[in-house]
Residue frames as qw, qx, qy, qz and C-alpha x, y, z in Angstrom:
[[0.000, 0.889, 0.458, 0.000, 0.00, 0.00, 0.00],
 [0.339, 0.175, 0.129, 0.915, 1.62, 3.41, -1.07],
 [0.049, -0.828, -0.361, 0.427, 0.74, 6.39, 1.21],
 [0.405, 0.518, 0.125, 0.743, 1.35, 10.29, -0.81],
 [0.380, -0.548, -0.135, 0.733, 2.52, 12.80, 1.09],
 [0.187, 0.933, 0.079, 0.297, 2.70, 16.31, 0.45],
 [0.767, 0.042, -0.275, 0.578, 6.16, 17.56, 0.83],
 [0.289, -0.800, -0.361, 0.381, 6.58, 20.32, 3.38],
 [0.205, -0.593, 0.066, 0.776, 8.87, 22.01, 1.41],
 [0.053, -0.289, -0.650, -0.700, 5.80, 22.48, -1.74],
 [0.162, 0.255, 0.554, -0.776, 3.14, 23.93, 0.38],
 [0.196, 0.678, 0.708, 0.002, -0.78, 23.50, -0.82],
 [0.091, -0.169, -0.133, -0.972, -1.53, 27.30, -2.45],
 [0.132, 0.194, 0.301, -0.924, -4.24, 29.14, -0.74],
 [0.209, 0.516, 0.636, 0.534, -7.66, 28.67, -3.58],
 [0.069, -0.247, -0.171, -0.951, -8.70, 32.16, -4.18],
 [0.453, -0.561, -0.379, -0.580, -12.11, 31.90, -2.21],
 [0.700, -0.377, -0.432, 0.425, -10.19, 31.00, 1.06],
 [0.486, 0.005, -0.109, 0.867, -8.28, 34.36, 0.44],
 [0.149, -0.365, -0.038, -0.918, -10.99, 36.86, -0.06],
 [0.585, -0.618, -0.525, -0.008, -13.28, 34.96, 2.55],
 [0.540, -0.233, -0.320, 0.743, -10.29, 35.95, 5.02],
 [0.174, 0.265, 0.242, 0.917, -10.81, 38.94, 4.49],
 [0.549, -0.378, -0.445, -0.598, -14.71, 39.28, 4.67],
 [0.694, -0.553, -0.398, 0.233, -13.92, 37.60, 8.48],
 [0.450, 0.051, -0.177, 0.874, -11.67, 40.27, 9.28],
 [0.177, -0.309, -0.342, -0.870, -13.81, 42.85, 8.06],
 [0.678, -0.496, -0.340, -0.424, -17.26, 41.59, 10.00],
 [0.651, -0.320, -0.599, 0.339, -15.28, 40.28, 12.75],
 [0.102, 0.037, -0.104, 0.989, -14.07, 44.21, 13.42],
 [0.468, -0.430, -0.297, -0.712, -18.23, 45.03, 12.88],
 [0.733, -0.408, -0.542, -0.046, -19.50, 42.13, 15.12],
 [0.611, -0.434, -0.498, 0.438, -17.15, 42.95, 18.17],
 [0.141, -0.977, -0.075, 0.141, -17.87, 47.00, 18.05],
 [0.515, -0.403, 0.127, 0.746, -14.39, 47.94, 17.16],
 [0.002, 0.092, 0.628, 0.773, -15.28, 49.05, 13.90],
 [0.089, 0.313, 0.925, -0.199, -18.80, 51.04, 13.90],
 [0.378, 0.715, 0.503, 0.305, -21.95, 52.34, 11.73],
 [0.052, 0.984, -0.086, -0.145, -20.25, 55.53, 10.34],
 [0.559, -0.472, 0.353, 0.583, -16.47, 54.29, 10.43],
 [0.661, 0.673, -0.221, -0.247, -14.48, 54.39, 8.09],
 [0.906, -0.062, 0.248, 0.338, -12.32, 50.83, 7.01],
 [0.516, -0.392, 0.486, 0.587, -9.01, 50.57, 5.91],
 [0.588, 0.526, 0.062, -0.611, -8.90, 51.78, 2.45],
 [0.993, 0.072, 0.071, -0.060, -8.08, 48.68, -0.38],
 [0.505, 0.628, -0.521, 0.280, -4.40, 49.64, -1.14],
 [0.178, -0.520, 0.726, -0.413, -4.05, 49.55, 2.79],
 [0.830, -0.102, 0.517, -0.184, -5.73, 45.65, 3.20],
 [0.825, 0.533, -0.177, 0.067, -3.93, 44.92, 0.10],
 [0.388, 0.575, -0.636, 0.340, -0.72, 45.30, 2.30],
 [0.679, -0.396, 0.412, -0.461, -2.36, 43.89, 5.25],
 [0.840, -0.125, 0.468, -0.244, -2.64, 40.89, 3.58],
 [0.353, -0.284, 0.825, 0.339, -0.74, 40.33, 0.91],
 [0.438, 0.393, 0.804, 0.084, -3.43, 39.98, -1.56],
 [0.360, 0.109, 0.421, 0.826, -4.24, 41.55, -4.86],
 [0.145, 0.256, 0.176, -0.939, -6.47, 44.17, -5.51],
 [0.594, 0.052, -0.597, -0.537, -8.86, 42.11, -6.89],
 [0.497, -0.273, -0.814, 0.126, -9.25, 39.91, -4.22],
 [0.117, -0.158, -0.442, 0.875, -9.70, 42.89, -1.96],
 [0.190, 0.130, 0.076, -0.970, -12.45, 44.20, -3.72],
 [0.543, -0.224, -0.666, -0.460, -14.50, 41.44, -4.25],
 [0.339, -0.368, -0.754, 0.427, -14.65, 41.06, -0.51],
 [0.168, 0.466, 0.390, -0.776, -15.64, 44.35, 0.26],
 [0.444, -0.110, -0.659, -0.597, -18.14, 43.69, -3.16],
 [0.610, -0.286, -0.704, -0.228, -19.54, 40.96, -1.39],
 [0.120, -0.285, -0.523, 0.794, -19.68, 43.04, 2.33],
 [0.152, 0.058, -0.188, -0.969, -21.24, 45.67, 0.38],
 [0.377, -0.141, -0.615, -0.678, -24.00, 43.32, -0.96],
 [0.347, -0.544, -0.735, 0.207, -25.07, 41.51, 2.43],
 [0.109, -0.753, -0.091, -0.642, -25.22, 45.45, 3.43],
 [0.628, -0.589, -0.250, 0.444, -22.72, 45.17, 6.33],
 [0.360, -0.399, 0.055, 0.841, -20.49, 47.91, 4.59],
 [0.448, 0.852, 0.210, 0.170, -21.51, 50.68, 2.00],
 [0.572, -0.372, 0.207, 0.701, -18.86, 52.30, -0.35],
 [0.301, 0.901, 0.275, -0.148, -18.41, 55.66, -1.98],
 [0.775, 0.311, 0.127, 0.535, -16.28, 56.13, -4.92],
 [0.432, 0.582, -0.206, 0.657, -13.66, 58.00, -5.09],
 [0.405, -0.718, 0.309, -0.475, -14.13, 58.46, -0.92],
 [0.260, 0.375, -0.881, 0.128, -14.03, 54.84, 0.57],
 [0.601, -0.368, -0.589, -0.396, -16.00, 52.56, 2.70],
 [0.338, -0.319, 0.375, -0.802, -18.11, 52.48, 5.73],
 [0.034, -0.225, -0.950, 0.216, -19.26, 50.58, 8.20],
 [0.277, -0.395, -0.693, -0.535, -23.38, 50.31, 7.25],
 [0.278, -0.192, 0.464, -0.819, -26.10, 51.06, 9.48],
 [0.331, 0.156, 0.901, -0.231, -27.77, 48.35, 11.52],
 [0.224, -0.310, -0.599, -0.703, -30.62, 47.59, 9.35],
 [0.410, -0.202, 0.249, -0.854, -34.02, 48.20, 10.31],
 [0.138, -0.037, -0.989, 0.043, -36.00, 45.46, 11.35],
 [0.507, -0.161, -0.726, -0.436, -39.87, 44.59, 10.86],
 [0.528, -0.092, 0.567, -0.625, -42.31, 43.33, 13.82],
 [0.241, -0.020, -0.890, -0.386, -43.40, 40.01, 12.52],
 [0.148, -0.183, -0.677, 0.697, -46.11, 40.26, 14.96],
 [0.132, 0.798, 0.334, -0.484, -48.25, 42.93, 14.42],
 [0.476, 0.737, 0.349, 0.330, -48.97, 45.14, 11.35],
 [0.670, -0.312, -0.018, 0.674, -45.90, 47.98, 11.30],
 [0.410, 0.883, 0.229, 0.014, -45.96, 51.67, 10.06],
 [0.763, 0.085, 0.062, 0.638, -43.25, 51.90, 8.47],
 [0.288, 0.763, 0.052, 0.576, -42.97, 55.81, 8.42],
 [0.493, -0.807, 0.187, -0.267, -43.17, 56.14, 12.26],
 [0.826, -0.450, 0.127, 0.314, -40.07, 53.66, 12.54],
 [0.647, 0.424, 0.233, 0.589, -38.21, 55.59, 9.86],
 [0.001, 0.848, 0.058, 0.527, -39.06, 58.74, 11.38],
 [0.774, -0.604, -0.015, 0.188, -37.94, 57.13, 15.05],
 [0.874, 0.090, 0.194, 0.437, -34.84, 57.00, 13.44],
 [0.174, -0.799, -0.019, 0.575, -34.50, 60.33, 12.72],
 [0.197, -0.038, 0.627, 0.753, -34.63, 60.00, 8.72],
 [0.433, 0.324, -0.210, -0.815, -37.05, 61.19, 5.99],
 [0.380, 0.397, 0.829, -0.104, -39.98, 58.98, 5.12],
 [0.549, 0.263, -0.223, -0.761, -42.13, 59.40, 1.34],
 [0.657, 0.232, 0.690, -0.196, -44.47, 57.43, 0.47],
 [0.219, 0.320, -0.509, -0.769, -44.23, 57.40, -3.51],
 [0.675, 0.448, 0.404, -0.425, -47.64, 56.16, -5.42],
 [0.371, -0.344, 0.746, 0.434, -47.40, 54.06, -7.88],
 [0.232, -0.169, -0.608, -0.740, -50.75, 52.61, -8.71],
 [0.329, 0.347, 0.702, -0.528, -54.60, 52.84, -7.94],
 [0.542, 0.061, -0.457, -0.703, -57.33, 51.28, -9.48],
 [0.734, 0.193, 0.309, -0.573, -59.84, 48.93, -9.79],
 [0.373, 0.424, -0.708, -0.424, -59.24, 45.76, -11.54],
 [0.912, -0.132, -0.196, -0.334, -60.75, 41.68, -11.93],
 [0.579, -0.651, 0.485, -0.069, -58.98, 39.22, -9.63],
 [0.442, 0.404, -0.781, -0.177, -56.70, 36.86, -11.16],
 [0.800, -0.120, -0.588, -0.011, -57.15, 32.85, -9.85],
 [0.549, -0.007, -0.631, 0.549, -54.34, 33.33, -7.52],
 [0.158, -0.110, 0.329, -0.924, -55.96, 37.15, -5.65],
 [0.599, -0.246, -0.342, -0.681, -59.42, 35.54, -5.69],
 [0.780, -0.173, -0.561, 0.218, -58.57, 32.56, -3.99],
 [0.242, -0.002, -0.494, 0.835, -56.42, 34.60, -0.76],
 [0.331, -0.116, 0.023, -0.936, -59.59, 37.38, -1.04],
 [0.359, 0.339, 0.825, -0.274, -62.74, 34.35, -1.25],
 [0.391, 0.485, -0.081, -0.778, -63.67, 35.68, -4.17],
 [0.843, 0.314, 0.432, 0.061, -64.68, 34.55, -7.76],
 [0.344, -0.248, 0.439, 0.792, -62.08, 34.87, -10.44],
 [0.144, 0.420, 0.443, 0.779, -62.48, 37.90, -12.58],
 [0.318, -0.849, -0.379, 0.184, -64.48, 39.84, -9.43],
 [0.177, 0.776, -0.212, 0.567, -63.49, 43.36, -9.30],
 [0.627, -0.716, -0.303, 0.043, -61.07, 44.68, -6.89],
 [0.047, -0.978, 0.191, 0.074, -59.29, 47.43, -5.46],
 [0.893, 0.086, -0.043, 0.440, -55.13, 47.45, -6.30],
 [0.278, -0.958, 0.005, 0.072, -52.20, 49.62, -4.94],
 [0.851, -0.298, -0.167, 0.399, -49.07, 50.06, -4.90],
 [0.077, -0.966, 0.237, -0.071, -46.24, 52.22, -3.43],
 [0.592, 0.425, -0.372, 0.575, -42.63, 52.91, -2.84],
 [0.563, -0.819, 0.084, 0.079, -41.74, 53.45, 1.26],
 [0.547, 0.676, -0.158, 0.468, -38.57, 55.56, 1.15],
 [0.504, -0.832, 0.002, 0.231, -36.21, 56.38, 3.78],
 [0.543, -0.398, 0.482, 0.561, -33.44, 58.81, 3.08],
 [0.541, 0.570, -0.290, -0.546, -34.80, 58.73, -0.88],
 [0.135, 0.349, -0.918, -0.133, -33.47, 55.37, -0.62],
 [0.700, -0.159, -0.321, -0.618, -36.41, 52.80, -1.70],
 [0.097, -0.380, 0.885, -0.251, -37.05, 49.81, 1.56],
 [0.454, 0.377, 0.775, -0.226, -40.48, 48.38, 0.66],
 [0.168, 0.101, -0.570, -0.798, -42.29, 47.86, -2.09],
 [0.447, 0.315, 0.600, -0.584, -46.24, 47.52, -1.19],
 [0.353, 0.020, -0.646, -0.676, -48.60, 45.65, -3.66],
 [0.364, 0.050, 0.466, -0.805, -52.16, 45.55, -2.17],
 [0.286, -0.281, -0.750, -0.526, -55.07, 43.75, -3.15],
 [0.316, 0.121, 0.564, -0.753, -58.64, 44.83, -1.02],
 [0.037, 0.462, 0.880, -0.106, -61.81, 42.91, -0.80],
 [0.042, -0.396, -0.320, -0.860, -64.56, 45.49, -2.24],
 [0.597, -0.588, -0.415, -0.355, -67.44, 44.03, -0.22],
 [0.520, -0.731, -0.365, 0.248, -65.46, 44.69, 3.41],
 [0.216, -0.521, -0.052, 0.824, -63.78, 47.93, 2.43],
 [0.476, 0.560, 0.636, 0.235, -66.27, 49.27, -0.44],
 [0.228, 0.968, 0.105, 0.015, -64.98, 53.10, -0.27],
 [0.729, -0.419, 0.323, 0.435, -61.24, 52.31, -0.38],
 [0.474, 0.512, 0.436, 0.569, -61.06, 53.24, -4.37],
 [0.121, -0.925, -0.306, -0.190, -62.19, 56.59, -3.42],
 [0.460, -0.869, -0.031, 0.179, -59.80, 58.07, -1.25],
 [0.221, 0.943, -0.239, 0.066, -57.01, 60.36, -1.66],
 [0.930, -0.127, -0.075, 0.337, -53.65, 57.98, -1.23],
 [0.557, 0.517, -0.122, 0.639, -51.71, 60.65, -1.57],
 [0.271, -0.636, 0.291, -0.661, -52.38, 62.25, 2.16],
 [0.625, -0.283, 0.668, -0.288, -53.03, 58.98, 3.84],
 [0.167, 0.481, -0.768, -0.388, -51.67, 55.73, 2.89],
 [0.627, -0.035, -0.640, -0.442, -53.40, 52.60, 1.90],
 [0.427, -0.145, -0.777, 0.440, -52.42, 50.68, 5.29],
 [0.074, 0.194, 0.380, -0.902, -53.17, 54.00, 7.77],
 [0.366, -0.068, -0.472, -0.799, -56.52, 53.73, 5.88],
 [0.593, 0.016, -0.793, -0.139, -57.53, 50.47, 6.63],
 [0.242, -0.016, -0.704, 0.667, -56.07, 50.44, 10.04],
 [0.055, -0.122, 0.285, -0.949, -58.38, 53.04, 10.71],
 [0.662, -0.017, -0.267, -0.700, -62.01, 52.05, 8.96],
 [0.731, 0.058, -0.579, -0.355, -61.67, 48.41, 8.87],
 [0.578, -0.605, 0.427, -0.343, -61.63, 46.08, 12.03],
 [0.798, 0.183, -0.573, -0.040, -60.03, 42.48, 11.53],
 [0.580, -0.630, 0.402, -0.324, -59.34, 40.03, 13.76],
 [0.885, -0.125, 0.366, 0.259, -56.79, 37.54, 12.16],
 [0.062, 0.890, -0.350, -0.286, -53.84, 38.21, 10.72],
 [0.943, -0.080, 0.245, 0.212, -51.56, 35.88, 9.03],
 [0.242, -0.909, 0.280, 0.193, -48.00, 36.49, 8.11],
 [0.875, -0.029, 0.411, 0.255, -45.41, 34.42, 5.69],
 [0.026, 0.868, -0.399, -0.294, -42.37, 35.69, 4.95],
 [0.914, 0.079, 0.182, 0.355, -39.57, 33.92, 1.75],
 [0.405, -0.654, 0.391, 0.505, -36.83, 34.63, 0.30],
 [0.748, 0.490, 0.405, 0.192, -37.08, 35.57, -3.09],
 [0.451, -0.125, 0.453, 0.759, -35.36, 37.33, -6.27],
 [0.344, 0.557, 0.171, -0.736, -37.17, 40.58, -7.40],
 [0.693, 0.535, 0.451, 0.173, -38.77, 40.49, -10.98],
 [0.427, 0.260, 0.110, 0.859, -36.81, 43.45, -13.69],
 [0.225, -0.712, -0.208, -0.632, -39.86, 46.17, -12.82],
 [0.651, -0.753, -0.096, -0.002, -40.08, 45.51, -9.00],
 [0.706, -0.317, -0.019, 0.633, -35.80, 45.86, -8.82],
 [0.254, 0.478, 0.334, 0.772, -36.34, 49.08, -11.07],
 [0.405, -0.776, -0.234, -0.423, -38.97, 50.41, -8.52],
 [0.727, -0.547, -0.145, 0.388, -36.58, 49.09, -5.39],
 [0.243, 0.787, -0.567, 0.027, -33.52, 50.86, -6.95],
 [0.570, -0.560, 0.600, 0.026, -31.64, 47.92, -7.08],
 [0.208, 0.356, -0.845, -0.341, -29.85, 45.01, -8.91],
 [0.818, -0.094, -0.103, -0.559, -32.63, 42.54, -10.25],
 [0.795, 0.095, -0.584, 0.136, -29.83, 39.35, -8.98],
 [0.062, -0.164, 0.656, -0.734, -29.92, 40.74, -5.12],
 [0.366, -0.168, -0.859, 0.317, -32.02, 38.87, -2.72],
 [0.424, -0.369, 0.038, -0.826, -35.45, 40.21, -1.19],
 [0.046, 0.214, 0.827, -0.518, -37.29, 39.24, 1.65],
 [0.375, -0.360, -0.527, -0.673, -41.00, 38.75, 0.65],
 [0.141, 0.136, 0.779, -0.596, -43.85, 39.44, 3.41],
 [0.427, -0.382, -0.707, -0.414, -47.26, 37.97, 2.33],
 [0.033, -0.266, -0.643, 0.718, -49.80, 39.23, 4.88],
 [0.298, -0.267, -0.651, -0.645, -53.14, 38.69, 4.75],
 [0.146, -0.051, 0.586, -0.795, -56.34, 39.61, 7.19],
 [0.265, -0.314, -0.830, -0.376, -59.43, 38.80, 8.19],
 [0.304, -0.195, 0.363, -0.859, -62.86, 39.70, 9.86],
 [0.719, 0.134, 0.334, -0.594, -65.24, 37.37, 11.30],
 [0.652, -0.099, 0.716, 0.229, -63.37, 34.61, 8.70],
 [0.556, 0.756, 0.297, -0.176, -64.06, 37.14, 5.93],
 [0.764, 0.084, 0.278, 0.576, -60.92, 37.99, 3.94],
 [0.057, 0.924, 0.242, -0.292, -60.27, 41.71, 3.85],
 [0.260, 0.873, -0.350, -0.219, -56.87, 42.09, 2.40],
 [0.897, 0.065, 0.137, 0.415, -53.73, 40.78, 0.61],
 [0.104, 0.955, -0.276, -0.003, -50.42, 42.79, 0.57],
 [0.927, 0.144, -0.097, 0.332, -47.03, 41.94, -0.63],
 [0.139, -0.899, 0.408, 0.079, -43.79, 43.92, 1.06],
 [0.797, 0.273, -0.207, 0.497, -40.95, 43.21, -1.19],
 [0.239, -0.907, 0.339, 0.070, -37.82, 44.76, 0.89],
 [0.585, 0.687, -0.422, 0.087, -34.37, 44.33, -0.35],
 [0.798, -0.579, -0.168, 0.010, -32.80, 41.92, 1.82],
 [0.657, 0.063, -0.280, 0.698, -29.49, 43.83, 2.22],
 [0.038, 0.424, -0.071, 0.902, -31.45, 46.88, 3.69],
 [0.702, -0.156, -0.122, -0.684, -34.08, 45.29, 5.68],
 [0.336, 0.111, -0.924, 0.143, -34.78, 42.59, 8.16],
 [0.671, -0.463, -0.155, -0.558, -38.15, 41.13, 9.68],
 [0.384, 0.085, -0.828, 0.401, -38.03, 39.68, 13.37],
 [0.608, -0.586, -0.151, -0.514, -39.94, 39.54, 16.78],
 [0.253, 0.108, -0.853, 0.443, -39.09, 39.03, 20.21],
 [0.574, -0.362, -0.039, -0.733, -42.03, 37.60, 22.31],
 [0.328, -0.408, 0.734, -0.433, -42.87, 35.95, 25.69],
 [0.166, 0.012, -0.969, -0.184, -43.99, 32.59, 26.26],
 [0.418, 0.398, 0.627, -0.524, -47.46, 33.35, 26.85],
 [0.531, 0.444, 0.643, 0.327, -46.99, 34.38, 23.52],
 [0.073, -0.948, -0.285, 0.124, -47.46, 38.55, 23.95],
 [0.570, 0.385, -0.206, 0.696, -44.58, 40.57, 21.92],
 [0.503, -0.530, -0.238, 0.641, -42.33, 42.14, 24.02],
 [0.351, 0.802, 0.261, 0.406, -41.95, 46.04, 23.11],
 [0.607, 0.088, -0.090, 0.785, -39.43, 48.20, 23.94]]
């Protein structure tokens, strides 16, 4: 039997996805343990190019791929920065996004997209109880923070338990803050994937149509009637949906 060695003095080379990983742990490990935090500013690539010994090409696909999970953001010809924490989502309960954007101390628009009136397709009839091809109300917007786009909203509303929803002036009060207000419901349901925008919805997001979104599907009810369907696409390097709640079951709020 014939063992093969590897002779100590031919060492194994590095493969190229070990080398910019390194990196990319460096980089987050500085985030993760607070040395490094939202606002710095990192090393810039000439200087982690002598840190480590690695070309300038391997350097900048790591902070490429920092950039894209949206731990760092980088401005040409200045350099990069450690990101701000992303915002995060109540899975829980129905969220207005403008009052946590505004907590924050940024700018909130709401940017209208569409309203109308249109026949349900198989798949909105079915969520709504309806019959395909029933009329019914459709929306959508753009929630901005910053000017930077973090939700796309596509609505779909039940005529017969919100029947003056067409009507009303989206442009002073949004579709949700509407609802909230008129309509009463008492089930909620919540289901959140992980998809890959279509070319129009990454066009509306500002983004690239081969980055990662976090879809929430969320759909109510009154009395077991079906009152709405809304989709929040959010870009999942800006944007992140959680809940922390007790074991009776009652979120916890801050």
């Amino acid at each position: 039997m014939v063992t093969k060695r590897t002779s100590p003095a031919s060492p194994v080379a590095t493969p190229p996805m070990v080398r910019y990983q390194h990196i990319k742990d460096f980089v987050a490990g500085k985030i993760q343990d607070g040395t490094w935090t939202p606002g710095d500013r990192l090393p810039s690539e000439n200087d982690l190019v002598l840190q480590f010994g690695m070309s300038r090409m391997t350097v900048n696909r790591a902070l490429r791929e920092l950039q894209e999970q949206g731990r760092i953001r980088r401005v040409a010809g200045v350099g990069s920065f450690v990101a701000d924490d992303k915002p995060q989502a109540n899975l829980l309960q129905i969220a207005r996004l403008a009052d946590d954007i505004r907590r924050r101390g940024h700018d909130y628009h709401c940017q209208m997209v569409t309203i109308e009136r249109i026949s349900a397709t198989l798949e909105v009839a079915a969520a709504l109880g309806l019959h395909t091809g029933e009329s019914v109300f459709h929306t959508v917007c753009v929630h901005l923070e910053d000017g930077v786009a973090m939700q796309l909203e596509d609505r779909f509303v039940n005529p017969r338990m919100a029947p003056d929803f067409g009507g009303q002036d989206f442009q002073t009060e949004q579709p949700s803050d509407y609802l909230v207000r008129t309509v009463l419901f008492d089930q909620m349901e919540h289901v959140v994937d992980a998809v890959l925008p279509t070319a129009e919805q990454a066009a509306l997001l500002q983004m690239d149509a081969h980055q990662p979104c976090l879809l929430l599907t969320r759909r109510t009810w009154m009395r077991d009637v079906p009152i709405t369907l809304v989709r929040c696409l959010h870009p999942g390097a800006r944007y992140r949906l959680g809940s922390r709640f007790r074991t009776d079951g009652n979120a916890v709020t801050s």
